[in-house]
N, C-alpha and C positions, 0 to 999 in steps of 0.2 A: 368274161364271156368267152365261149371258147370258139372255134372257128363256125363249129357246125351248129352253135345257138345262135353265133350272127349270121350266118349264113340264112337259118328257118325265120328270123327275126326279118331279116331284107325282105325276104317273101311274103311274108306278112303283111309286112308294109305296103308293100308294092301293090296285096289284095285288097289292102284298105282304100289304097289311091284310086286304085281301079270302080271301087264297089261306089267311092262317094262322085266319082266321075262320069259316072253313068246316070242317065234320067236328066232333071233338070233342079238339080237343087237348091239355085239360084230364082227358081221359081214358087220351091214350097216354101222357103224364106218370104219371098216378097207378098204370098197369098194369103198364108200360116201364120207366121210369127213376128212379121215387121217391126211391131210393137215392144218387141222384150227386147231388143240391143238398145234402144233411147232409155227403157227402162231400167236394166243394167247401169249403163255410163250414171244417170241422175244418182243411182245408188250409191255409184263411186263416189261420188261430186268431183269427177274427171273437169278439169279447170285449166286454163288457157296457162303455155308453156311447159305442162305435164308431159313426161318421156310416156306413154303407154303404150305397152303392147298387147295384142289381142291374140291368143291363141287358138288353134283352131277356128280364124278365123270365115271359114267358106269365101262366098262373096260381102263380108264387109257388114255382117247384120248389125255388131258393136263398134269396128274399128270406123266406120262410116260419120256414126253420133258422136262419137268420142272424137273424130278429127273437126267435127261442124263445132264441135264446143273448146277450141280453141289449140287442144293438144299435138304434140308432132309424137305422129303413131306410127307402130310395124302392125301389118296385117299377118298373122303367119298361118300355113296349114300344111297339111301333107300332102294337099291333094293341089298342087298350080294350076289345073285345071278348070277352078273356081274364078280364077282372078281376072280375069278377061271381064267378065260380068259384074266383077266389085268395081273396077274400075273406072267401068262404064257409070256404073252407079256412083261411085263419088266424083264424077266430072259433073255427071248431073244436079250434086249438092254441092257442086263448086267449092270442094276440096281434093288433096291433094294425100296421101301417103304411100310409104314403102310397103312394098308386098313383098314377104320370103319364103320359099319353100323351108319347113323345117316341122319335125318331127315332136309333137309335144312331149314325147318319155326323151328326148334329148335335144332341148334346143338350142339353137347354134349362136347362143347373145352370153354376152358377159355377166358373169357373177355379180350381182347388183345396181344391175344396167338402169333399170324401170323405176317411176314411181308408183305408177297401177297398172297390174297385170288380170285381163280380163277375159272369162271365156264363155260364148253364150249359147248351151248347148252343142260343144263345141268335144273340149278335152275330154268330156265325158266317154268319149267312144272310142277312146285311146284304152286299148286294152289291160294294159297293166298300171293299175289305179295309183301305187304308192310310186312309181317312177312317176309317174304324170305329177304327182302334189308336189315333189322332192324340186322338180324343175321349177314350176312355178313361185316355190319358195326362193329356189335358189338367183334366180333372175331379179329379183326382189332387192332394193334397197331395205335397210332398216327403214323399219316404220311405213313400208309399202304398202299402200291399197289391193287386196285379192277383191278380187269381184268375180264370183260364177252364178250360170241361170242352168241347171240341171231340171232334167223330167223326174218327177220321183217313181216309183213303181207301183203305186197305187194312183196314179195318175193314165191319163186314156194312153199317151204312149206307152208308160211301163207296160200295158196290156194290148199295146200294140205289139210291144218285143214278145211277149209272153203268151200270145195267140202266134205269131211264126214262129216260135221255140222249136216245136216236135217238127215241122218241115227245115228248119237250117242246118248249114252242117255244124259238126261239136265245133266248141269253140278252143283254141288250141290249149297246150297244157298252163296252169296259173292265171289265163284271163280270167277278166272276172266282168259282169253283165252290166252295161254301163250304166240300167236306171241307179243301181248304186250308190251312187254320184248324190242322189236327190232322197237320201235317208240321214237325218240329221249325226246320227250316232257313228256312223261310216265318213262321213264329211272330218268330224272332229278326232277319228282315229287316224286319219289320213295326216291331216295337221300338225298333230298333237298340240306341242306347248311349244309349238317354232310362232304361235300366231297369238295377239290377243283379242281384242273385244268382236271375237266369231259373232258373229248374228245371222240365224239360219231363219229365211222367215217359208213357209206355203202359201201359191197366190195360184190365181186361176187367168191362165187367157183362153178365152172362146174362138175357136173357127167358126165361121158365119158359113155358111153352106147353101144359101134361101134356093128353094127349086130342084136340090138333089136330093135324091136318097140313098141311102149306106152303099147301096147298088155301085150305085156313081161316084161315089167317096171313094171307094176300093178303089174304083179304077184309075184314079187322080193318083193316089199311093201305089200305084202295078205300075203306071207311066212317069211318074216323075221323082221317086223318093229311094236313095241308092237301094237301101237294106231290105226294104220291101225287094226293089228290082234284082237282089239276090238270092234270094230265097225262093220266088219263083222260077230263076233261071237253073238253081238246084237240083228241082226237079218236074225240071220241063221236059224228059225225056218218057216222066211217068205221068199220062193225060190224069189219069183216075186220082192220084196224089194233087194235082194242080186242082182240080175241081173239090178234093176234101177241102185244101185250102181257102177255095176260093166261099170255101160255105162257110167256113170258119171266120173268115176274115169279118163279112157279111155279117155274119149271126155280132162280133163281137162290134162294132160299130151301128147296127140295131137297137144293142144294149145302148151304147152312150147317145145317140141321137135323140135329140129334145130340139124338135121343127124345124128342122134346118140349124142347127148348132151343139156344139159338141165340148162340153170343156176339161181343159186340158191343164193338170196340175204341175209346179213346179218349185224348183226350190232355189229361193233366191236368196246368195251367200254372198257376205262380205265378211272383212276381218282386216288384219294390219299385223306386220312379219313385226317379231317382237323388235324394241332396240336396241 
């Protein structure tokens, strides 16, 4: 990498840190998805004395359950900004783990540190896809537990990214769009044959919503959700673009509301680093 790729990369970073730092994300976890980091770890069969590390971990959605079920875990993310609130949250499950800032296309842990490496919703959103697998492989003992929980893009988030598409700005050069992540065929190219018994399964979690409408949805996602809160801060300078958005938004969570709930497809991967 040459000065001025690391250079645009830090920057990058630092937009990423920023964007998931904003809002309350430690809120659309605990409202949202609470449910898929216990459901993640059971996948692993994450088991008492297990090194596990959690990537991308926010405030603690997987490394939380995975420490309640016996293991001594690293919570990691890029964004430290998260971790105040993980920790709060696991004093309240009356456990205990390490929290690190680190970068999932380059993590700062030893070459075959881990026995399960986990990410829930997490490294997905790590721009460049094959840096992100390479590390997580790489961290990996032989015969290591992968466990990820990715959005697929036929699922309500993929069409959440894919309704703010035409208002965000481009995304820089080689990124690639993180529902990605949750396309079985893209999963196993990312892998290759570093892994064996991959099992990709499609599950559904529902947001319960009872008493709002899509109205109010949006604005739950305008106040507390980073990517959202970037996209409209893009283009907040043009009122008439923020009001396309805001119909668009509206119109496209219209489509998935069914009485107060919304569901939300994902793709839940495990596999073991060959030995």
């Amino acid at each position: 990498m040459t000065v001025l790729e690391h250079d645009a990369d830090r920057a990058l970073k630092a937009k990423h840190r920023a964007l998931w730092a904003s809002g309350d994300y430690p809120r659309v976890a605990v409202e949202l998805i609470s449910e898929l980091g216990p459901a993640l770890v059971r996948a692993c069969g994450v088991s008492p004395g297990q090194r596990v590390l959690d990537v991308a971990a926010g405030s603690g959605n997987a490394a939380i359950p995975a420490a309640e079920a016996g293991a001594d875990v690293t919570a990691s993310d890029l964004t430290p900004e998260l971790f105040d609130a993980g920790r709060r949250a696991a004093a309240a499950h009356g456990v205990t783990l390490d929290w690190v800032e680190a970068d999932a296309e380059a993590l700062p842990f030893d070459t075959g540190a881990y026995d399960v490496v986990l990410s829930c919703v997490g490294a997905m959103f790590a721009p460049y896809h094959q840096r992100t697998a390479d590390e997580l492989i790489r961290v990996c003992r032989p015969g290591c537990t992968i466990g990820m929980i990715n959005w697929t893009p036929e699922g309500l988030i993929g069409n959440l990214f894919a309704t703010m598409k035409p208002y965000a700005p481009p995304p820089p050069p080689g990124a690639q769009p993180p529902p990605l992540w949750g396309r079985e065929e893209h999963v196993r190219e990312l892998f290759g044959d570093r892994v064996t018994d991959l099992d990709m399964r499609r599950r559904q979690i529902v947001f319960d919503r009872p008493g709002e409408n899509p109205a109010g949805f949006r604005e739950f996602w305008k106040r507390h959700y980073g990517p959202t809160i970037a996209v409209y801060k893009y283009n907040a300078a043009d009122p008439a673009r923020v009001a396309e958005l805001d119909a668009a938004f509206e119109e496209f969570l219209t489509t998935w509301h069914r009485g107060g709930r919304y569901e939300a497809e994902y793709l839940l991967v495990t596999a073991r680093t060959a030995a």
